[in-house]
C-alpha positions in Angstrom: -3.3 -57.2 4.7 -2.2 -55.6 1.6 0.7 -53.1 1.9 0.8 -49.9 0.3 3.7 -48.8 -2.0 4.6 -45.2 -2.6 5.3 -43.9 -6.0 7.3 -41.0 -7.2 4.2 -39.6 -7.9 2.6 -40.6 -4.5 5.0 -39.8 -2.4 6.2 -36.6 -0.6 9.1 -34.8 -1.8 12.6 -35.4 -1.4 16.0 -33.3 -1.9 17.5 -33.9 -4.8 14.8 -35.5 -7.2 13.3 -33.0 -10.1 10.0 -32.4 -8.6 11.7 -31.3 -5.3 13.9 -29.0 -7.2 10.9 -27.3 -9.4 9.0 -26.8 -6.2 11.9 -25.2 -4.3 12.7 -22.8 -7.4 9.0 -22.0 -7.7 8.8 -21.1 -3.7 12.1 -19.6 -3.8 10.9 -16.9 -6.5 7.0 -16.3 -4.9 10.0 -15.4 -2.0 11.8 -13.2 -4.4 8.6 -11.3 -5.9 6.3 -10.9 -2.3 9.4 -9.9 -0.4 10.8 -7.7 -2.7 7.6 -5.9 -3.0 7.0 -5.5 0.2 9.9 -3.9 1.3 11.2 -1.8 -1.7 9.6 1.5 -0.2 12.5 1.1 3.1 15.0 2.3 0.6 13.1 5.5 -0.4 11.7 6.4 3.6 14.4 9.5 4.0 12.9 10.2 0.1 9.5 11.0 1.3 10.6 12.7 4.4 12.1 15.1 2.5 9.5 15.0 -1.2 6.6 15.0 1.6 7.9 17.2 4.5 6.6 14.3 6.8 8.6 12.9 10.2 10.7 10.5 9.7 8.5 7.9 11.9 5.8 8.9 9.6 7.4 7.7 6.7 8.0 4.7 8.1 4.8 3.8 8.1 5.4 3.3 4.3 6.5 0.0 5.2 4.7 -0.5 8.3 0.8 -0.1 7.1 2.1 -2.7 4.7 3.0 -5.2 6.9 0.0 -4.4 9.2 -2.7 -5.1 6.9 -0.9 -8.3 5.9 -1.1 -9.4 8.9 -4.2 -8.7 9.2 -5.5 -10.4 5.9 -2.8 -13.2 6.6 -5.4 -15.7 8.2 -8.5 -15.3 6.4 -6.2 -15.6 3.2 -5.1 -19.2 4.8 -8.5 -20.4 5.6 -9.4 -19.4 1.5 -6.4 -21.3 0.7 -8.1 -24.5 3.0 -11.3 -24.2 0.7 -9.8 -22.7 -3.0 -6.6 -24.4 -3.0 -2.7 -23.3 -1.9 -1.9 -22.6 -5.5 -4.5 -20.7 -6.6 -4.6 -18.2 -4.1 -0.4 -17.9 -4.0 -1.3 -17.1 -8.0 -4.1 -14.7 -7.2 -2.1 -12.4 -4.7 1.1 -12.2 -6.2 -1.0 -11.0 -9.7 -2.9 -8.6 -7.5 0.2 -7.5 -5.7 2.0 -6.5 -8.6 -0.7 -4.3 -10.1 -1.1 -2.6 -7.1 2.9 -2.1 -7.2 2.3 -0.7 -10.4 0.2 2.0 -9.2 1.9 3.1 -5.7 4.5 5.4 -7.5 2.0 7.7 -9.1 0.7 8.5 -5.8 0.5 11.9 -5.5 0.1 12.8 -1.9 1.6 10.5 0.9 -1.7 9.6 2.1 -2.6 8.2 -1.2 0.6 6.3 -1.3 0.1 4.2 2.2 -3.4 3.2 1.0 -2.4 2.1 -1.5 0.6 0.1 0.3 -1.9 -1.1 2.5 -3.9 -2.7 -0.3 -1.0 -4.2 -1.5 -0.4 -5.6 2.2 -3.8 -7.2 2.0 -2.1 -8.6 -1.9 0.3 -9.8 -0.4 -1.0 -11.9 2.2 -1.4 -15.0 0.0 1.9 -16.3 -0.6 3.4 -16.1 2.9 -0.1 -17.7 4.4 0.2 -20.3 2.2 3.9 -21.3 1.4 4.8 -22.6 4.6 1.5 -25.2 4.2 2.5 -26.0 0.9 5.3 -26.9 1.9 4.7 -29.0 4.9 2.4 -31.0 3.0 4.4 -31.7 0.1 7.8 -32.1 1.1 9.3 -35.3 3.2 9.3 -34.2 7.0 13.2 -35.1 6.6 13.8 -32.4 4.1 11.6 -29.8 5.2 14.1 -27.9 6.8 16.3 -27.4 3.7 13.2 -26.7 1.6 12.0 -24.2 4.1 15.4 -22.9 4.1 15.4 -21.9 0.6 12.0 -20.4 0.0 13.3 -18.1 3.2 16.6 -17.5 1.6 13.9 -16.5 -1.6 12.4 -14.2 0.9 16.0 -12.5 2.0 17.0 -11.9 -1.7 13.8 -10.8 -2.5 14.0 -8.1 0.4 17.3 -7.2 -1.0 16.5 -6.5 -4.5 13.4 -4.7 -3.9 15.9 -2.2 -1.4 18.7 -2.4 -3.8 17.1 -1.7 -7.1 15.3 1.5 -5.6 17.7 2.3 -3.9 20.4 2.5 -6.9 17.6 3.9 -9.2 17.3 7.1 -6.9 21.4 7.6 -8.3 19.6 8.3 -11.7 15.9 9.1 -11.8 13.5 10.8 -9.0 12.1 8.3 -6.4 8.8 7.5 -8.2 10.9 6.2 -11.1 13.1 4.2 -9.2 10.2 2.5 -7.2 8.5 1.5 -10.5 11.5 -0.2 -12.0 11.6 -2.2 -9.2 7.4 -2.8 -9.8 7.9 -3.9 -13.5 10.8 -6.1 -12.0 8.5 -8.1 -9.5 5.9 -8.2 -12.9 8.1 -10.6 -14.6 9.0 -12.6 -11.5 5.2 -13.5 -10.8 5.6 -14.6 -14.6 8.2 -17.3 -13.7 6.1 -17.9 -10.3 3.3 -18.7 -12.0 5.1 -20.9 -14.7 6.9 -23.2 -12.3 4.7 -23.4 -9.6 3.3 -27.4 -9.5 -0.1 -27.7 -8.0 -0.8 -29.5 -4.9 -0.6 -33.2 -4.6 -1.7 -33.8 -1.3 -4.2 -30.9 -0.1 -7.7 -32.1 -0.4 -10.0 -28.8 -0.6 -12.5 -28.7 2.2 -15.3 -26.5 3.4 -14.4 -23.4 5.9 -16.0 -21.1 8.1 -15.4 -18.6 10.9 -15.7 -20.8 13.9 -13.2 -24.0 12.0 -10.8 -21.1 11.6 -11.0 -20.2 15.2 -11.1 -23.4 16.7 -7.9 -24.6 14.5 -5.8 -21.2 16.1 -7.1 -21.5 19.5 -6.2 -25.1 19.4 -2.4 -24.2 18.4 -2.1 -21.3 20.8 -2.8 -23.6 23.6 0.3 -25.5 23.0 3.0 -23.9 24.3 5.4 -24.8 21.8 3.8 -23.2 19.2 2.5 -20.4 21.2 6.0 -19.8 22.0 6.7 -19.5 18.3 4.4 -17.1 17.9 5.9 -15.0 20.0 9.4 -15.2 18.7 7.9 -14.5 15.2 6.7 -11.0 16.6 10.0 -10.3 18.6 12.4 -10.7 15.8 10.7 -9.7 13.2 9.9 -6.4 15.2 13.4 -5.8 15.9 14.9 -6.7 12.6 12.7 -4.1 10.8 13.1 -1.7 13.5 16.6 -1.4 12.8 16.5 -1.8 8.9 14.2 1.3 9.2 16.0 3.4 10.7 20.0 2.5 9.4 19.4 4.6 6.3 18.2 7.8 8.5 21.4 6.9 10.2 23.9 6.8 7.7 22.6 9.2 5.7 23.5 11.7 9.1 26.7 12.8 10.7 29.3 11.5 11.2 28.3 9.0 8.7 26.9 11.1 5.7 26.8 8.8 2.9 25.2 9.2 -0.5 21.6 7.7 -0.5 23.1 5.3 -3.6 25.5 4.0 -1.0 23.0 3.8 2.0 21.0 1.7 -0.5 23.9 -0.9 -1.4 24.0 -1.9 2.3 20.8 -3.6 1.8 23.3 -5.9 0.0 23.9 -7.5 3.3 21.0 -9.1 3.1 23.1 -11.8 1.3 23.9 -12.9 4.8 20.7 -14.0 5.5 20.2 -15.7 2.3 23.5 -17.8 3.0 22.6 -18.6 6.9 18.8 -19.2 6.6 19.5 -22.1 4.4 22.3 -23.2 6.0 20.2 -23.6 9.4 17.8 -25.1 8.3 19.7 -28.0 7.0 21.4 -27.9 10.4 18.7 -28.1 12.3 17.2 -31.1 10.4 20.7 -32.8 11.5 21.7 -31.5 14.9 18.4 -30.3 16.2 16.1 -27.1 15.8 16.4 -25.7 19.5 20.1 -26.0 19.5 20.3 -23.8 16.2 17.6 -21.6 16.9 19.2 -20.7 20.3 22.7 -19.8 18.7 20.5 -18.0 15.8 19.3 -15.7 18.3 22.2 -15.1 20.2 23.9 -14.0 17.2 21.2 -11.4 16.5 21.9 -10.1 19.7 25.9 -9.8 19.0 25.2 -8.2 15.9 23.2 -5.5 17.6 25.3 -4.7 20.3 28.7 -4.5 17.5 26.1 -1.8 15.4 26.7 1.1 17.9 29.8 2.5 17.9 30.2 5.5 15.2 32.6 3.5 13.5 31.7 2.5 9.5 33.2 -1.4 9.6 31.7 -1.8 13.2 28.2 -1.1 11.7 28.3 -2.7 8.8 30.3 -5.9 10.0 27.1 -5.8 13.1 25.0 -5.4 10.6 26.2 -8.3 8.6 26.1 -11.2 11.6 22.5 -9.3 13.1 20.8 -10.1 9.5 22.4 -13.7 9.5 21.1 -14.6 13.0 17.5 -13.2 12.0 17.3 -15.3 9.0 18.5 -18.6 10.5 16.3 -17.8 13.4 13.4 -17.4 11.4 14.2 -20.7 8.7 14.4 -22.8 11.8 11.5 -21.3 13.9 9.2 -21.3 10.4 10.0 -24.7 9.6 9.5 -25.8 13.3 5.8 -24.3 13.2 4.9 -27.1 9.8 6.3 -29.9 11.6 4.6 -29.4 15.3 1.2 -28.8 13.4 0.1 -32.0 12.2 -3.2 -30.5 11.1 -4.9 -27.1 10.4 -1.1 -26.3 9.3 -2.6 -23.4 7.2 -3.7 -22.1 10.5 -0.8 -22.7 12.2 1.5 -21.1 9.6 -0.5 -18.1 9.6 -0.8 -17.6 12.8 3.2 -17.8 12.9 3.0 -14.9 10.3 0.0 -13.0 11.5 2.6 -12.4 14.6 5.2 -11.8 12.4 4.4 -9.1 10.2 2.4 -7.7 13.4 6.1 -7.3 14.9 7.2 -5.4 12.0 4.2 -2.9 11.6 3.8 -2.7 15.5 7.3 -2.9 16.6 8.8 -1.2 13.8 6.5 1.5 14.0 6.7 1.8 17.5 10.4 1.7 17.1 10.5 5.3 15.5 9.5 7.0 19.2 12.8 5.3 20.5 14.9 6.8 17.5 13.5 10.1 18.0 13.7 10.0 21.7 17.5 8.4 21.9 18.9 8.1 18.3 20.9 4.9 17.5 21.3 3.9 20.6 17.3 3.7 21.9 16.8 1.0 18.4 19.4 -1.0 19.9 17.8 -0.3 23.7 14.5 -1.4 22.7 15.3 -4.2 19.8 18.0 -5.8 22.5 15.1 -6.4 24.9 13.1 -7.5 22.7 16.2 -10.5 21.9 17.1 -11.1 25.2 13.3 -11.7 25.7 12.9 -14.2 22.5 16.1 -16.0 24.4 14.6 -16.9 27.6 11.5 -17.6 26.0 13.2 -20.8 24.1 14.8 -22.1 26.7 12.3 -22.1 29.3 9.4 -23.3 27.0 10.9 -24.4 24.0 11.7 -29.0 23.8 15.5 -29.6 23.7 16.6 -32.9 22.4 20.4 -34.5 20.8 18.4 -35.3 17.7 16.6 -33.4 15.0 14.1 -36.4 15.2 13.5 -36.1 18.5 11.5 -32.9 17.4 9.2 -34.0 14.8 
């Protein structure tokens, strides 16, 4: 029996060689690009309430028809990637994302604008169905969680710059300026995306259809584990966009009253995120994923309950420790789906982000009838149960083990 010897070129990644680096930089910026995109409108939301004359949960929906259609397109975009290739189609959408985000500021009704953010949902499917795959299959199962770490800390930067830069920009040109700087911005990083992305090494392109699509997700949903998952991805993503949607109405009110420059700079907490996701997941691949997942959401739920007091540093310092328990939540959770999926992972990735973005369309939407009806406190109300929820549903369902290993 003749042994077989891996290669650098044959093997899968690990942290700290070139080609791991190259792939996590390449990830880390289709993070950047797609997330930045897709949020940039959140900053502008009390902008068209007032350009538009529209409610304030109508606005929303700016972000919210966004993330609907993407979650809609999110697993026929994964079975594509099965049949065309992961690289090609992450290339594809982010090219037809950006021209789309080109276009959305010289909307000139609202109506016009979210169909056109819904197309760009739809854009934007690609590169979230496919990184986590990509991933999966390319990086050692020992380093997966750092690696998914970073292209989510990509995602938490990304969702900062795009609030940030059009947020600021409203300080010195009208909102349809400021949302097109941030369009030309995402333009040159799908350049570098492009550039440094490396193809696939070990996806072998293969023939899909409608019912090999539907057998792969009904096969994941009926194990619990990554049912449960599912679930969580729709919980916490709900109630982390809920409350990002409706801060800036917040602050922007008595007794708060800021600037809409300065309401935009608190998207700079978003830093928080990008600093914990990646620090979770290496954790998890030591100490073990339920373990950090479980403090993860518990910390959500701290932040949360420090937000509601009419006090500037109670908000902002719940604000702070709520978006650092979202993004370690979701590093570990995300990079938990790619290691319990040991085949149709595009399908089990997607369906972890089909329910993901369907919490922030549905949930976040949803979450504008609990603003209206109780201010502040009826986000907090709603988002907390949705938490405490997420909580119980890890530790009933959910393996626990001393190891990391014990999980793979």
């Amino acid at each position: 029996m003749t042994a077989t010897v891996e290669t650098a070129e044959t093997a899968p990644l690990r942290a700290g060689t070139p080609a791991y680096r190259r792939t996590t930089l390449a990830l880390f910026v289709a993070g950047l690009t797609t997330f930045g995109s897709m949020y940039s409108t959140q900053a502008v939301l009390p902008e068209l309430t007032r350009v538009f004359g529209s409610a304030p949960a109508v606005s929303a929906l700016a972000v919210s028809v966004t993330t609907g259609l993407l979650a809609l397109a999110i697993i026929p975009v994964s079975a594509l990637s099965e049949r065309f290739g992961r690289t090609r189609v992450m290339t594809v959408s982010a090219v037809a994302a950006v021209i789309l985000g080109l276009l959305i500021p010289l909307a000139p009704t609202l109506p016009m604008l979210l169909g056109l953010r819904a197309l760009q949902g739809i854009a934007l499917a690609g590169v979230p169905a496919v990184a986590m795959a990509y991933l999966a299959e390319e990086v050692d199962g020992r380093d997966l969680g750092g690696a998914m770490g970073r292209y989510v800390a990509g995602t938490t930067i990304g969702g900062l710059l795009g609030r940030v830069v059009t947020a600021v920009g409203l300080d010195v040109m009208a909102w349809r300026g400021a949302m097109e700087l941030f369009a030309v911005a995402a333009a040159v990083l799908t350049v570098v995306m492009i550039r440094t992305l490396p193809a696939s090494r070990f996806h072998v392109p293969k023939p899909v259809s409608v019912g090999t699509t539907v057998r792969g997700m009904l096969g994941h949903l009926r194990r619990p584990e990554l049912a449960t998952l599912f679930v969580l991805a729709f919980l916490l993503m709900g109630g982390f966009v809920s409350v990002y949607n409706f801060l800036g109405f917040r602050l922007l009110a008595a007794p708060f009253a800021f600037a809409p420059g300065v309401v935009g700079l608190v998207f700079l907490i978003y830093l928080a995120g990008t600093v914990s996701s990646g620090a979770a997941g290496r954790l998890a691949d030591r100490i073990g994923r339920r373990r950090v997942l479980l403090t993860s959401i518990a910390t959500m739920g701290a932040g949360l309950v420090l937000t509601l007091p009419d006090s500037t540093p109670a908000v902002l310092a719940g604000m702070v420790v709520f978006t650092a328990g979202f993004f370690a939540a979701h590093s570990v959770a995300s990079g938990w789906v790619g290691l319990l999926a040991t085949e149709h992972r595009a399908e089990a990735s997607s369906g972890y982000l089909f329910c993901y973005y369907a919490g922030s369309s549905v949930v976040g939407a949803a979450a504008g009838l609990a603003f209206a009806a109780a201010g502040w406190a009826g986000i907090a109300a709603a988002v907390g149960v949705g938490i405490a929820a997420a909580f119980v549903l890890v530790v009933a369902v959910l393996p626990g083990s001393a190891s990391a290993s014990a999980e793979r």
